[in-house]
C-alpha positions, 0 to 999 in steps of 0.5 A, spaced: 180 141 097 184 147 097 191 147 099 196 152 101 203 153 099 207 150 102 212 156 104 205 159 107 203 152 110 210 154 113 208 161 116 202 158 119 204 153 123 210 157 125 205 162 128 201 158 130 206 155 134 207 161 137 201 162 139 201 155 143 207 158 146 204 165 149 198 160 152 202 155 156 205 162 158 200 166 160 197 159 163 203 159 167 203 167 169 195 164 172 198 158 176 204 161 179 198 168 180 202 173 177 199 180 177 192 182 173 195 187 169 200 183 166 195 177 165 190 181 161 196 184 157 200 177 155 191 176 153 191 182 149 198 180 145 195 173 145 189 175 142 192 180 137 197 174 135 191 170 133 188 175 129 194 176 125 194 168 123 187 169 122 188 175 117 194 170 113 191 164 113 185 169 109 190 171 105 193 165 103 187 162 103 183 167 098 190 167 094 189 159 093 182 159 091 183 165 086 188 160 082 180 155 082 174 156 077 170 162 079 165 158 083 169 156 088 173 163 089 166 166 090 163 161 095 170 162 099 168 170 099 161 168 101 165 163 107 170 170 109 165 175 110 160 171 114 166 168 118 167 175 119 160 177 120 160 173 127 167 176 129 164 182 129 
């Protein structure tokens, strides 16, 4: 199992709270039928948060992995780049 450090592990779930926030607050612009545009613009920052926490966990992921034997590092590439495969 790879780990994170723990001031990563930190970072992370610091903006992946925030990112709960902004969905339980676009959430409530849609319940309370607040204008389209400022709908799709809370998704679009919404969307643009998730990508940044995708590109740290990567990061710090690859980070980690680097410090195990070579196989693992590889196959761990070989997982990033077929994620980002299906992204796209």
């Amino acid at each position: 199992m790879i780990r994170l450090s723990q001031d990563a592990e930190q970072r992370l779930i610091r903006r992946l709270r925030r990112i709960q926030g902004q969905a339980r607050g676009v959430e409530r612009m849609i319940r309370e039928g607040r204008d389209c545009q400022e709908v799709l613009e809370q998704l679009a920052a919404l969307r643009a948060a998730a990508h940044q926490a995708f590109l740290f966990a990567t990061r710090a992921y690859l980070q980690a992995c680097a410090g195990q034997d070579p196989v693992r590092s590889v196959r761990a590439m070989g997982t990033l780049l077929e994620t980002l495969r299906r992204l796209s």
